[in-house]
C-alpha positions in Angstrom: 0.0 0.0 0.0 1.5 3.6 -0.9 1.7 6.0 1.1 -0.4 9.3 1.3 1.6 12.2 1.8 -0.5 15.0 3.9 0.5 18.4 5.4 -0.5 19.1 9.1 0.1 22.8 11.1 1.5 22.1 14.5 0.4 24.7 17.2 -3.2 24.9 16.6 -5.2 25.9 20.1 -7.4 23.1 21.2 -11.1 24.1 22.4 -14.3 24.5 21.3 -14.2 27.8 20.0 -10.7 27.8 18.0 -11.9 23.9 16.4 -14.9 26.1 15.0 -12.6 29.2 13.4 -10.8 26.2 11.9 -13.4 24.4 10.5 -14.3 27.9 9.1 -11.2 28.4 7.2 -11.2 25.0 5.9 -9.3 23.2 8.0 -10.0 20.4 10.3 -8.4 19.7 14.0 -6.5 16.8 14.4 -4.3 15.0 17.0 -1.3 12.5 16.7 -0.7 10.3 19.0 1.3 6.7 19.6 4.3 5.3 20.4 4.9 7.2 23.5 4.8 10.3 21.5 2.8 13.3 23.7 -0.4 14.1 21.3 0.3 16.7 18.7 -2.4 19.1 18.3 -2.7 19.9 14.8 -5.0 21.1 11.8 -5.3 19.5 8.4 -6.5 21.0 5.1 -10.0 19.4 4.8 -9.9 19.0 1.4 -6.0 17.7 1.4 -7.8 15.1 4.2 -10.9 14.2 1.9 -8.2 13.2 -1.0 -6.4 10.9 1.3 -9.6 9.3 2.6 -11.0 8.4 -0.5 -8.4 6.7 -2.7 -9.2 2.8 -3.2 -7.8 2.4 0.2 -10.3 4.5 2.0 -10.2 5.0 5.6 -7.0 2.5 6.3 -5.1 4.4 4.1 -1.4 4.8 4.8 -0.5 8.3 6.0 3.0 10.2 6.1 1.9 13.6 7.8 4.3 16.1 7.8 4.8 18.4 10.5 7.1 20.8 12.1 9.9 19.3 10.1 9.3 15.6 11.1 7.4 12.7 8.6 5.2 10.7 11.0 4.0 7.5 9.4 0.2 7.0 10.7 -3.8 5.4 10.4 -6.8 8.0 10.9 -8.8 7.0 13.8 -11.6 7.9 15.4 -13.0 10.4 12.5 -15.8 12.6 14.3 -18.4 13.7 11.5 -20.8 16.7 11.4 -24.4 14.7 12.0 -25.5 16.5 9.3 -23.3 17.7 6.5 -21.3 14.3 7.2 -18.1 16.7 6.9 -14.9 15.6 8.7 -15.3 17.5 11.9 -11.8 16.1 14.0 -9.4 12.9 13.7 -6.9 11.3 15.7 -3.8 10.2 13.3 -2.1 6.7 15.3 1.6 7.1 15.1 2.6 3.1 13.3 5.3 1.1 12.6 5.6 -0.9 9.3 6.3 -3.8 10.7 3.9 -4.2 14.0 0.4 -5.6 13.3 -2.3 -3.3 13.2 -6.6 -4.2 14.5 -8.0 -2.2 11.0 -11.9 -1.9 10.1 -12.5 -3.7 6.2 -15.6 -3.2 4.4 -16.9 -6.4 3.1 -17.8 -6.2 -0.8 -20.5 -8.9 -2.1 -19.5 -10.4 -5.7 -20.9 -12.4 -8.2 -24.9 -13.4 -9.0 -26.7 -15.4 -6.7 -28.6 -17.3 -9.3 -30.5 -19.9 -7.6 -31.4 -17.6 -4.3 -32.9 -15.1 -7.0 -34.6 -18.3 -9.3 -36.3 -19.4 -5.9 -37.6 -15.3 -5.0 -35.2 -15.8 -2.4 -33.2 -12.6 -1.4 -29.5 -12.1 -0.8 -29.0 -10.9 3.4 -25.7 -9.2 3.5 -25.6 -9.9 7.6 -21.4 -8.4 8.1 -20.7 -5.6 6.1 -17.3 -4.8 7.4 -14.7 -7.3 9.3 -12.2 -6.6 11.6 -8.7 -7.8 10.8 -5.0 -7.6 12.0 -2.2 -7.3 9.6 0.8 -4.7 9.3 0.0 -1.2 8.0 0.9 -1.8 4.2 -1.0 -5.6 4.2 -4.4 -3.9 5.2 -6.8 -5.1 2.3 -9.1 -2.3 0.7 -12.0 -5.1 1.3 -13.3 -8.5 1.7 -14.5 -9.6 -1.8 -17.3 -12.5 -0.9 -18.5 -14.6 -3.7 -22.0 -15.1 -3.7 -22.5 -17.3 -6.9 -22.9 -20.6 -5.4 -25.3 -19.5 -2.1 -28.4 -21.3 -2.7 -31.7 -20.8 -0.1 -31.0 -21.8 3.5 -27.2 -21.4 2.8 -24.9 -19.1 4.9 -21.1 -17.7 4.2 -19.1 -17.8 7.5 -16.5 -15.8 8.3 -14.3 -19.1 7.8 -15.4 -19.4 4.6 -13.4 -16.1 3.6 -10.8 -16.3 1.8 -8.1 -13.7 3.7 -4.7 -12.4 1.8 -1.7 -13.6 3.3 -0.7 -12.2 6.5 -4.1 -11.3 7.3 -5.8 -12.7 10.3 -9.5 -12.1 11.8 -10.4 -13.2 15.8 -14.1 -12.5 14.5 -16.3 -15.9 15.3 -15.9 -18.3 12.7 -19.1 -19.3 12.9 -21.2 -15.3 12.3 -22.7 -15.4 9.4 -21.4 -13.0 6.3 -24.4 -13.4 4.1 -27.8 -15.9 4.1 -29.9 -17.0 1.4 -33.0 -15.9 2.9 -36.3 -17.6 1.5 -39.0 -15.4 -0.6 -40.4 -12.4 1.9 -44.2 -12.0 2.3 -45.0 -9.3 0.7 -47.4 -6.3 2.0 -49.8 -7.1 -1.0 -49.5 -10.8 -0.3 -51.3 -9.5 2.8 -53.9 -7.5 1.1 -54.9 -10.6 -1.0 -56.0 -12.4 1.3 -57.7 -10.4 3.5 -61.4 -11.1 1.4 -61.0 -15.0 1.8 -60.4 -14.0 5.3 -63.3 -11.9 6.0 -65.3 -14.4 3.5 -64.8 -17.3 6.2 -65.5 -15.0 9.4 -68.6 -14.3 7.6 -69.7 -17.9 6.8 -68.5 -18.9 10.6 -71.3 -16.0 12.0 -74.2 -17.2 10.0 -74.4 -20.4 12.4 -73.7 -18.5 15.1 -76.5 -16.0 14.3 -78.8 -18.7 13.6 -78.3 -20.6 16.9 -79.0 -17.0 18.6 -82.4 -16.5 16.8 -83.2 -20.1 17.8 -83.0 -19.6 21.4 -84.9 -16.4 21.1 -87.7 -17.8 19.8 -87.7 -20.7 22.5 -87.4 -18.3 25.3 -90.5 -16.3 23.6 -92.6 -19.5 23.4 -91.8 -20.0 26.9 
């Protein structure tokens, strides 16, 4: 995995008010932190930050952050969002080795057509949508690719069914399920169709019972 080269101001105030002048002048607060290195306040260019993000490595993307003269190799963590906009609002860069192994979120990618879950109306249930794997920094996989083509109705993928590259481990249960082949769904308007035969049978079942009452009225009147 290539590195991503990124800028970073040391020096930046920490605090509520001096995260939001940042924020206002593009910029977003950061921190780095690991290896018994004190925390580094800093403050990234937000679009500089969105570029790194979102090449094909995505959030575990390799990071070289330059600051105050010194090259930090490092993994965004903990990437606070604006609930709204979705915006970058702070991140913690952790200082990394190349050679220690690293605990890294991968999304898990579905591939292939699942021909006889979708001949039987059956639908495709995506139950893990991202694993948790250790591996060094540069080993990190940009996803899980999981083959669906052979998953038939009442089938599961298992997380030791996946097929990890080399020197990537999981300690994710072997046995949680990655995807079922879920039957055919009952549908709202499977509902609504048979509601008349379902009213048609109450109906028939109170005729007797109507009758019977009518009987015993006109016993009781003869009385």
């Amino acid at each position: 995995m290539p590195e991503v080269r990124i800028q970073a101001e040391a020096g930046r105030a920490v605090g509520s008010r001096p995260s939001r002048r940042l924020r206002a002048q593009g910029k977003v607060p950061a921190v780095i932190y690991g290896h018994g290195t004190e925390p580094i306040p800093v403050a990234v260019d937000a679009r500089e930050l969105r570029a790194a993000l979102t090449t094909e490595a995505g959030l575990n993307a390799l990071l070289s952050i330059q600051v105050a003269g010194s090259s930090h190799l490092a993994l965004a963590r903990e990437i606070q969002r604006h609930p709204v906009r979705g915006t970058v609002s702070h991140v913690d860069f952790q200082i990394v080795r190349r050679d220690e192994v690293v605990s890294s979120e991968v999304p898990v990618t579905l591939v292939g057509e699942a021909t006889e879950v979708h001949r039987g109306d059956g639908v495709v249930d995506q139950q893990l949508f991202s694993l948790t794997v250790r591996a060094t920094p540069a080993n990190i996989p940009n996803s899980i690719e999981v083959d669906v083509s052979g998953l038939s109705i009442g089938q599961a993928i298992r997380v030791a069914d996946l097929s990890l590259p080399p020197g990537v481990t999981t300690e994710v249960d072997p046995e949680a399920a990655v995807v079922l082949g879920q039957p055919p769904q009952v549908k709202p308007s499977d509902l609504e169709a048979e509601a008349p035969a379902g009213e048609a049978e109450a109906a028939a079942e109170a005729v007797p019972a109507a009758e019977e009452t009518q009987a015993s009225e006109g016993e009781g009147g003869e009385g």
